[in-house]
N, C-alpha and C positions, 0 to 999 in steps of 0.2 A: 746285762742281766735285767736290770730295771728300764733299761731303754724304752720297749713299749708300755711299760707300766705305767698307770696313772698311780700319783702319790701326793700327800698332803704335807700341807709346810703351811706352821703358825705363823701368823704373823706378828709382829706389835708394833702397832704405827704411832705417828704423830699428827693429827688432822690440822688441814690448812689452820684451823680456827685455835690448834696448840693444846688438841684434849687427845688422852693418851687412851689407845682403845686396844687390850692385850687378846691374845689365844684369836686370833681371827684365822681361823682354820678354811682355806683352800684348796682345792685340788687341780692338779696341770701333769703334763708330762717331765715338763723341767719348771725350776726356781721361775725362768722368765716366762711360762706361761703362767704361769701361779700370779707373777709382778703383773702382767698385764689385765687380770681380770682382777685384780686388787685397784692398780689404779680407775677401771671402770667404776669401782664402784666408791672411790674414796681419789679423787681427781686432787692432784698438789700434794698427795702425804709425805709426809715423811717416812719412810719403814725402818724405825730401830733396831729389829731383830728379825729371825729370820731362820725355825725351823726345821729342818726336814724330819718325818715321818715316814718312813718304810716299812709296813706291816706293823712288828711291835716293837721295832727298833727307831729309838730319838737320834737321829744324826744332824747336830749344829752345823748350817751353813757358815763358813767363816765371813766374818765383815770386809770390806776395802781395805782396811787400815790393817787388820791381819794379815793379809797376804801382799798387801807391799811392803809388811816389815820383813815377809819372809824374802821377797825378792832382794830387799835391799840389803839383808846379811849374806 
């Protein structure tokens, strides 16, 4: 359904330099095109969080540690 859709996903980083920069709002087809034109432009961040927006709907991308706790149950 969203497959061709371009959609935005906040970010909230941590810059090389350890200054916290919130709502950095992106657009991609998926999370990893969204990551790749974040890290152009903030090169070593960190990404703390991690949004999706679908029209008017907030959908939370889960973290790593989310979804290996799920695997590991």
């Amino acid at each position: 359904m969203f497959s061709d859709a371009i959609v935005k996903y906040a970010f909230r980083i941590r810059t090389r330099s350890g200054s916290i920069v919130e709502n950095l709002m992106i657009h991609g087809r998926d999370e990893i095109e969204a990551q790749k034109k974040l890290r152009q432009m903030y090169p070593r961040c960190q990404i703390v969080d991690c949004i999706c927006h679908r029209g008017g709907v907030r959908v939370p991308v889960p973290s790593f540690e989310e979804v290996a706790s799920l695997i590991v149950r």
